[in-house]
C-alpha atoms as one frame of an Amber mdcrd trajectory, in Angstrom:
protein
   0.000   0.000   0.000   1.038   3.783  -0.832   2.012   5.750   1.797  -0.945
   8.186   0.493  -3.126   5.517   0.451  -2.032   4.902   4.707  -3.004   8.480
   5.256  -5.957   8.189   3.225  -7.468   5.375   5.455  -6.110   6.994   8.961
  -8.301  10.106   7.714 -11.145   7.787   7.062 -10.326   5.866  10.439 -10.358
   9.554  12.289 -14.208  10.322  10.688 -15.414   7.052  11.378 -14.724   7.370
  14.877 -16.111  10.789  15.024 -19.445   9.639  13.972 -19.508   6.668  16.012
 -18.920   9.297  18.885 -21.589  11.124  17.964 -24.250   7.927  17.794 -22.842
   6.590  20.959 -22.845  10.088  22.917 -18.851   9.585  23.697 -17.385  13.326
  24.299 -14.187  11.724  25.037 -14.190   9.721  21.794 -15.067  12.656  19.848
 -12.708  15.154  21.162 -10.214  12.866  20.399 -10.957  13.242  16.763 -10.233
  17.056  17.029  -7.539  18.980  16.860  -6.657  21.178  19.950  -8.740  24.234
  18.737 -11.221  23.487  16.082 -13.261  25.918  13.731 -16.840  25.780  12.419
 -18.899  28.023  10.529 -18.449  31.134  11.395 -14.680  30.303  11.321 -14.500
  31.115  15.593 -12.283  28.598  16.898 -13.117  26.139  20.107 -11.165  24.262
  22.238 -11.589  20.331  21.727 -13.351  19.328  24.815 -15.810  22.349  24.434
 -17.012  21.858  20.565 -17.498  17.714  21.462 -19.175  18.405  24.455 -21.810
  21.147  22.230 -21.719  18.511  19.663 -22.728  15.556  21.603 -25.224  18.173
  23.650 -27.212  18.778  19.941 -27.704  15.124  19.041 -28.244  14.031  23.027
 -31.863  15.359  22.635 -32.562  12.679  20.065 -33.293   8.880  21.303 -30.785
   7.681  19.062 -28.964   9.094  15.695 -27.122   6.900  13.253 -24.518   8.757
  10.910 -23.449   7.376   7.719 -20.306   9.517   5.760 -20.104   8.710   1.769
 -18.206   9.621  -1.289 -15.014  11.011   0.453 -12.948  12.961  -1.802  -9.724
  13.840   0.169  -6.111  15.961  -0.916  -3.603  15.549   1.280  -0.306  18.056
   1.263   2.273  17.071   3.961   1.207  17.627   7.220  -2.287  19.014   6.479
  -5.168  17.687   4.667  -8.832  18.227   3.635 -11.799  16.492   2.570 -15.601
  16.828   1.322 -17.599  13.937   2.552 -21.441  13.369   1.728 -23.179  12.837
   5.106 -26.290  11.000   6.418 -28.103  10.959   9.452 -31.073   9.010  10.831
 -32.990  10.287  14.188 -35.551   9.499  15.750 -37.188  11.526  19.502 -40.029
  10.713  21.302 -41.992  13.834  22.320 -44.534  13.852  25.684 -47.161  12.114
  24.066 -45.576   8.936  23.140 -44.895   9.399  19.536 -41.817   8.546  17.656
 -41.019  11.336  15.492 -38.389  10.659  12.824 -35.795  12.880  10.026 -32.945
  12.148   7.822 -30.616  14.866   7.154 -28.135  14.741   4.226 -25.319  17.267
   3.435 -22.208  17.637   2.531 -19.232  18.354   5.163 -15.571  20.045   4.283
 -13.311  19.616   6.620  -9.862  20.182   7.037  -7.167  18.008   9.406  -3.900
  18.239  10.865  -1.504  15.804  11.575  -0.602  15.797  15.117   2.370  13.075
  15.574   1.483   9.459  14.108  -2.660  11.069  14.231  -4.701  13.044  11.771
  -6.935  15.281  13.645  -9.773  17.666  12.501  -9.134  21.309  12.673 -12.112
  22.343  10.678 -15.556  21.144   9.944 -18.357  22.527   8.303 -21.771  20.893
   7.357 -24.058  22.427   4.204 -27.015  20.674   4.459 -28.716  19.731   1.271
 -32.143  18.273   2.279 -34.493  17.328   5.527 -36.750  14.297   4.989 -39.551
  13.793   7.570 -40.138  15.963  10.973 -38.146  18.629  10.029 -38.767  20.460
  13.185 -36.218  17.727  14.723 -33.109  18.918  12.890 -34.202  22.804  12.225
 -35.498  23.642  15.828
């Protein structure tokens, strides 16, 4: 195997994780994913520990969310790297009454990593989401 095909799958390995995180509610697991200061958005940076723990806070007020990432298209250029990665996510939250309410999201996410000693770790992520199928009110509220 290539050496940039080893970095390629050690990205893939660090995003895999991440989502897993995410599903499983593991702020530990996630902020390990992240580089020391991480930016979103609005290009403010975070420390690790705070973003995962805002991250896992957002998905936390679903019963359960299952994240799928697709179609990676990575460049890597020494020590840095970024990616676009088409993202899925199932949900589902029960509200007062009993009822199961349900969405899948899809987007797209760039992200940009870092490598930090024998570990990639991402530095920047942003989601554009594309579509909202089902009770939008549980992803837009």
């Amino acid at each position: 195997m290539t050496d940039e095909a080893t970095e390629i799958l050690s990205i893939l390995a660090v995003l895999a994780r991440l989502a897993q995180a995410a599903d499983d509610r593991d702020v530990a697991g996630y902020a390990e994913c992240l580089a020391p200061r991480i930016r979103g958005a609005s290009e403010d940076t975070s420390d690790a520990e705070r973003y995962a723990s805002a991250a896992i806070e957002r998905v936390s007020a679903m019963d359960w969310t299952h994240h799928k990432l697709l179609n990676p298209v990575l460049s890597i250029s020494g020590d840095r790297a970024s990616a676009r990665i088409d993202l899925v996510v199932d949900m589902a939250r029960t509200d007062a009454c009993g009822i199961v309410h349900y969405a899948t999201m899809g987007g797209r996410y760039d992200l940009d990593f870092v490598r930090m000693g024998e570990q990639w770790r991402i530095e920047r992520r942003v989601l554009h989401r594309r579509y909202v199928l089902g009770d939008t009110d549980l992803v837009c509220a």
